[in-house]
C-alpha positions, 0 to 999 in steps of 0.5 A: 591354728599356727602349723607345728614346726617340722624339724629337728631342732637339735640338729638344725642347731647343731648345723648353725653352730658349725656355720656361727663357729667357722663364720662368726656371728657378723658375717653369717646371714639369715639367708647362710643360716636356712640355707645351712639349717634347711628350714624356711625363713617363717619358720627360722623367726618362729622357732628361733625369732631372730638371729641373736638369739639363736646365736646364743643358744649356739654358743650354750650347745658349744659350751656344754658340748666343751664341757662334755668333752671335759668331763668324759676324758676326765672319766678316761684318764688322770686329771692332768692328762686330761687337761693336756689332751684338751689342748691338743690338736686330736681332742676334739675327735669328731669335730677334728676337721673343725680344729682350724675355726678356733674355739667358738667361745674364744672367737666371739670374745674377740669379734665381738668386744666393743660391738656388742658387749653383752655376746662377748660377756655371754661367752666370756661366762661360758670360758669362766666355767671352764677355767672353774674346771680346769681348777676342778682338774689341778685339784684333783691332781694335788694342787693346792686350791691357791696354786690350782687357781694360778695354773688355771689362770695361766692354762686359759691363757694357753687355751687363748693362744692355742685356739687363736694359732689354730686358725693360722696354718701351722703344722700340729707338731709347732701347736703340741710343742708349746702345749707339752713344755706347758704341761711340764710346768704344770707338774712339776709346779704340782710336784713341787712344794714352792710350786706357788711362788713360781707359778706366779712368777710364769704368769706374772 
């Protein structure tokens, strides 16, 4: 009879995701992952199987923990400010020191496009279920459902950007202007009745 695995699987999960996030998936080693999730080899490929997979279910975790994040300062605030504080440099709380790695989503689109399509696909998903929030959020705020879209579209290209940049050392104030003139246009394109036409206009 096979031993029962004797650990916390949501942790040690937990704890490859902060490695896969700092790292990436192509520079991390399976002796980096036990040696960060504290289990042996036989049990990594036991519980996990290999590498891949148990970078995907790290990638799920990120995703619903973004969307969680979401979700909770929706229930806090209006949904306009919300989305703003999503975007800045002390939303994410807890993981505040983890700011600098990027977006973990983010960061597999771009390391892994071309290499291995289908992860950079699996996280690309995951950013569409943000973007459908966002429009969830605009809505919410009084946009319309077409004008919700539009400003979706351009604040995930915000989120591209901001969550890239954060991975130079750039002072927050230089990350929060860009974010609060961004925001700006997004009310008032609400506030707006042609807000519409000039938001296609800002993205086009």
């Amino acid at each position: 009879m096979a031993r029962p695995i004797e650990f916390d699987r949501p942790e040690v999960v937990k704890r490859a995701m902060a490695l896969f996030w700092r790292q990436g998936f192509q520079a991390t080693s399976l002796v980096d992952l036990v040696a960060a999730m504290g289990i042996s080899r036989s049990s990594f490929y036991a519980a996990f199987g290999d590498k891949r997979r148990l970078f995907v279910e790290c990638l799920d975790l990120f995703a619903r923990r973004t969307i969680d994040l979401l979700e909770r300062a929706r229930a806090e605030m209006p949904p306009a400010d919300a989305l703003q504080a999503f975007f800045e440099p002390d939303f994410m709380g807890a993981w505040g020191a983890r700011n600098q790695w990027g977006c973990m989503l983010v960061n597999t689109v771009l390391e892994m496009a071309g290499v291995d399509d289908d992860l950079a696909a699996h996280a690309s998903r995951h950013l569409d279920r943000v973007e459908r929030l966002f429009r969830t959020f605009l809505q919410d705020a009084g946009a319309t459902p077409a004008l919700a879209e539009d400003l979706a579209a351009m604040l995930m290209l915000l989120l591209e950007g901001v969550r890239v940049s954060a991975r130079r050392p750039t002072p927050g104030a230089a990350r929060l202007q860009p974010i609060a003139t961004t925001f700006r246009l997004v009310r008032n394109a609400i506030a707006t009745p042609t807000g519409s036409e000039r938001t296609r206009e800002i993205t086009a």
